[in-house]
Each structure stands twice: as C-alpha cells, then as structure tokens.
N, C-alpha and C positions, 0 to 999 in steps of 0.2 A: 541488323535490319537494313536491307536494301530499298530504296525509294524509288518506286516507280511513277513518275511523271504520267497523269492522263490529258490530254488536252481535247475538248469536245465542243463544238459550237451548241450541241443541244445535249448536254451531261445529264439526260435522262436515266440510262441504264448504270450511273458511276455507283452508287450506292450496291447497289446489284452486283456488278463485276469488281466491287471492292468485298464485301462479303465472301465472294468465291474463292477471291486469289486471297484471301488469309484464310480461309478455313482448308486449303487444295498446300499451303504454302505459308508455316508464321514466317518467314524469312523475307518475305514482300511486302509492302504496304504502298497501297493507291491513293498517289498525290494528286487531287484534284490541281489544275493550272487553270484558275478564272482570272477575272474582272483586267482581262487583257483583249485591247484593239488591234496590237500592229504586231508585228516579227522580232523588231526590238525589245519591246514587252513581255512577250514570251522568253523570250535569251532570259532578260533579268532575271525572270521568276523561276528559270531553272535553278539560275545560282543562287536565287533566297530559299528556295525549298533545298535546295541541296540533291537536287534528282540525278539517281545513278543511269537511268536508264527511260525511255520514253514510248508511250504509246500516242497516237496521234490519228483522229482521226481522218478520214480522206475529204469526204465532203464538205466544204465551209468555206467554199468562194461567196457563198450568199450571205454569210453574215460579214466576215473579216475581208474578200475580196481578193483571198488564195485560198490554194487547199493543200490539206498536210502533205502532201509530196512536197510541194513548195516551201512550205516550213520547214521540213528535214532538209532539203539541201541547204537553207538559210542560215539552221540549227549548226549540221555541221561544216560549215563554211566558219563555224569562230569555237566549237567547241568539238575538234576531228573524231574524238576517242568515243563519244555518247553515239550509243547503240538508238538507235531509233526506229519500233514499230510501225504500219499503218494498220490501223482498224476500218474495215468499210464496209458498208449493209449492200454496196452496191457488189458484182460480180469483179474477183479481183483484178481477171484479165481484162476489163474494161479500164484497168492504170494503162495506158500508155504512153504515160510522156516518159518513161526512162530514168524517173530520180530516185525512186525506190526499187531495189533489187526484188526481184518475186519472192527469194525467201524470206524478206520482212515484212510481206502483205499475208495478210490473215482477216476472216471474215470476223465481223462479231459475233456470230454461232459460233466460234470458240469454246465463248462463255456456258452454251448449252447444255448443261447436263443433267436437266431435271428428270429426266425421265430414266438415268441412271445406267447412260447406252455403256457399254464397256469401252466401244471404241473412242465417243467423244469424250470419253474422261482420260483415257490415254491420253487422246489429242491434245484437251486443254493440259493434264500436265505435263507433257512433253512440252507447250507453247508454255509454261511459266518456269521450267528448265532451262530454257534458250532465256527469258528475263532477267533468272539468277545469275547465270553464266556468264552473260551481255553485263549484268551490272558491277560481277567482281573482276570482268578484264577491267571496264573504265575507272575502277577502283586503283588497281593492281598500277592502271599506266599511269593515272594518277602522282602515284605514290615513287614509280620509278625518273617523271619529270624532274621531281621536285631537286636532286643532284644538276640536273642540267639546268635548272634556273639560278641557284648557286653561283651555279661557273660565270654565268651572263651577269648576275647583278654581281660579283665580282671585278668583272669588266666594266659595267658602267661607272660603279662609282670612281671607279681608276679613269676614265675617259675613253676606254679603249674598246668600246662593244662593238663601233663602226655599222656593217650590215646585219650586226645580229641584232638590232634594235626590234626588228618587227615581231623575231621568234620570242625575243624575252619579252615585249608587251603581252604576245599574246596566250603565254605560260604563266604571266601576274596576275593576267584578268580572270583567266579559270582557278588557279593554285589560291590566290589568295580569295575566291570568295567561296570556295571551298575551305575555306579557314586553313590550310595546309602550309602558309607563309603568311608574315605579315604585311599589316598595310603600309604600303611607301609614301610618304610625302609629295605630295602631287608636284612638288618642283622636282623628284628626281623622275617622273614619269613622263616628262615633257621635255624631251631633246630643243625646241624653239624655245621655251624660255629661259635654258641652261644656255644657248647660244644668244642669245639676246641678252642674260647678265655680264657671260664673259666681257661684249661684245661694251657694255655700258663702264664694266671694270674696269676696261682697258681704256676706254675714255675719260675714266676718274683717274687715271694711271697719268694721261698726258697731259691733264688741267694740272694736275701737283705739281709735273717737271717742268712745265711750261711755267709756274709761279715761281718755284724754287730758282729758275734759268734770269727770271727778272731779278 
C-alpha cells in the first residue's frame, strides 16, 4: 500500500477524493496532513505518516501565509526523491511562479467522475497511475540510498566522513524515520560536540601530564 500525502488548508473534499482513489486504486490510500502551521511541520508529519508521495494544495497563503508551490520547493529542498502533486480549483496556468513543473499541476476536477464521462475517468486514472508510479520510484530510491549511507556512517564512526557530513545527515534524517536504519545517538549526529569532546579530552590529557611532570 502506497501513502499518499493530502495537504489542504480547507480538507473539505479529502473524504470524497479519498473514497475515489481507493475505490479507482486499492494500492493508494489518502493521508490526510493536518493540525500543522508552518513548512517545518509539514516535513515532520510526512515522515510520521510515512508518505510515499504528495498531493498539495495550491491555495493557502491565507491561512499558513504560503502556498503549495512554496511548500513543494520547501518539501523537496530536505527530502529530493518525494514526488510532489499541486491540486488547484483555481486555472492551472494562473501558477506562475515556476516552482511546480506543469506536468504536476492538475485541477481538482480530477476527482470528477459522477457522471461517468469515459474520458474523465481515463483522466483520473491515468492521474492515480502517475501517483503509484511517483510513489514506487521514491520507494525504489529509498531503498537504493540506504548502501550509500552505510558507506558514510562507516566513515564517521572512523572520523573520516570530512565533506560528506552534510549528504549523510541528510540520508539519516529521511532513511531513518522511514524506519529503513536505525536511530543514532545524538552525540554521533553532531560533529560540534564530537569536536568539543575531543577538544575537552585532550585538555584532561595535559591536566594528567602536567600532574604526573610534578
């Protein structure tokens, strides 16, 4: 089962367009993302629901004070591989700021298909095709990471990771709350404190020789 991420400032229709996409798709299931204010908050609660893939809506400068274009580039600025939807009631070519590529804008008549047109049922399942697909590459690369964070925690524990520090922080942050690794002890996840112990050891190092020398 694939987790699809919804994020809505007004999740009116989410019961609605979750009924669809499991009755259209059992391989989906729509992860409501509430009781979140800020962009950091949202990050979390991807990785607590464990969402392979994300729908986002466009609108919600007025409640949060951005809007989901802005949350996707946000999104994948810490987590590259999550496929990211917009949903918008408004016209899509009215996106112009550039953060969303056209082929991830889709209208929420998507969801449309009461009336049992042939073509928007193509439609929507052709858009929950692109969901599955979008959530078993993030899966796949996921899964292909997890060798190259190996190699890194490898290195740190040895002292030797130097500039890979930032790529293995931020291959722990996704891999491990995707349960995929385990969790580190937060002194090894902190290059300043490991430099601030050495830096204290070596000070306990010259109080000993300096007593031993008297």
């Amino acid at each position: 089962m694939y987790r699809v991420g919804y994020i809505d400032d007004e999740p009116t229709q989410y019961e609605n367009f979750s009924r669809k996409l499991k009755r259209r798709c059992d391989e989906l299931e729509l992860v409501l993302l509430e009781d979140c204010n800020t962009k950091e908050e949202f990050l979390d609660k991807i990785f607590e629901k464990q969402i392979d893939v994300l729908l986002i809506d466009y609108k919600m400068a007025g409640t949060y004070g951005f809007n989901g274009t802005s949350l996707i580039n946000y999104i994948n600025d810490h987590i590259r591989d999550l496929e990211c939807f917009i949903l918008t009631a408004v016209d899509k070519e009215q996106i112009t700021d550039g953060l969303v590529a056209e082929r991830n804008r889709f209208p929420k008549t998507i969801f449309d298909t009461e009336a049992e047109d042939t073509q928007k049922i193509t439609e929507l399942n052709d858009f929950l095709k692109s969901l599955k697909d979008s959530a078993a590459v993030f899966r796949t690369r996921r899964e292909q990471k997890v060798e190259r964070y190996k190699e890194l925690l490898k290195k740190k524990k040895a002292g030797t990771l130097g500039v890979g520090e930032e790529e293995f922080l931020e291959l722990y942050k996704v891999l491990s709350s995707y349960g995929m690794v385990e969790k580190l002890p937060a002194n090894m996840l902190n290059s300043e404190f490991e430099e601030k112990l050495d830096k204290l050891l070596n000070m306990g190092d010259e109080i000993i020789k300096k007593h031993q020398q008297e």
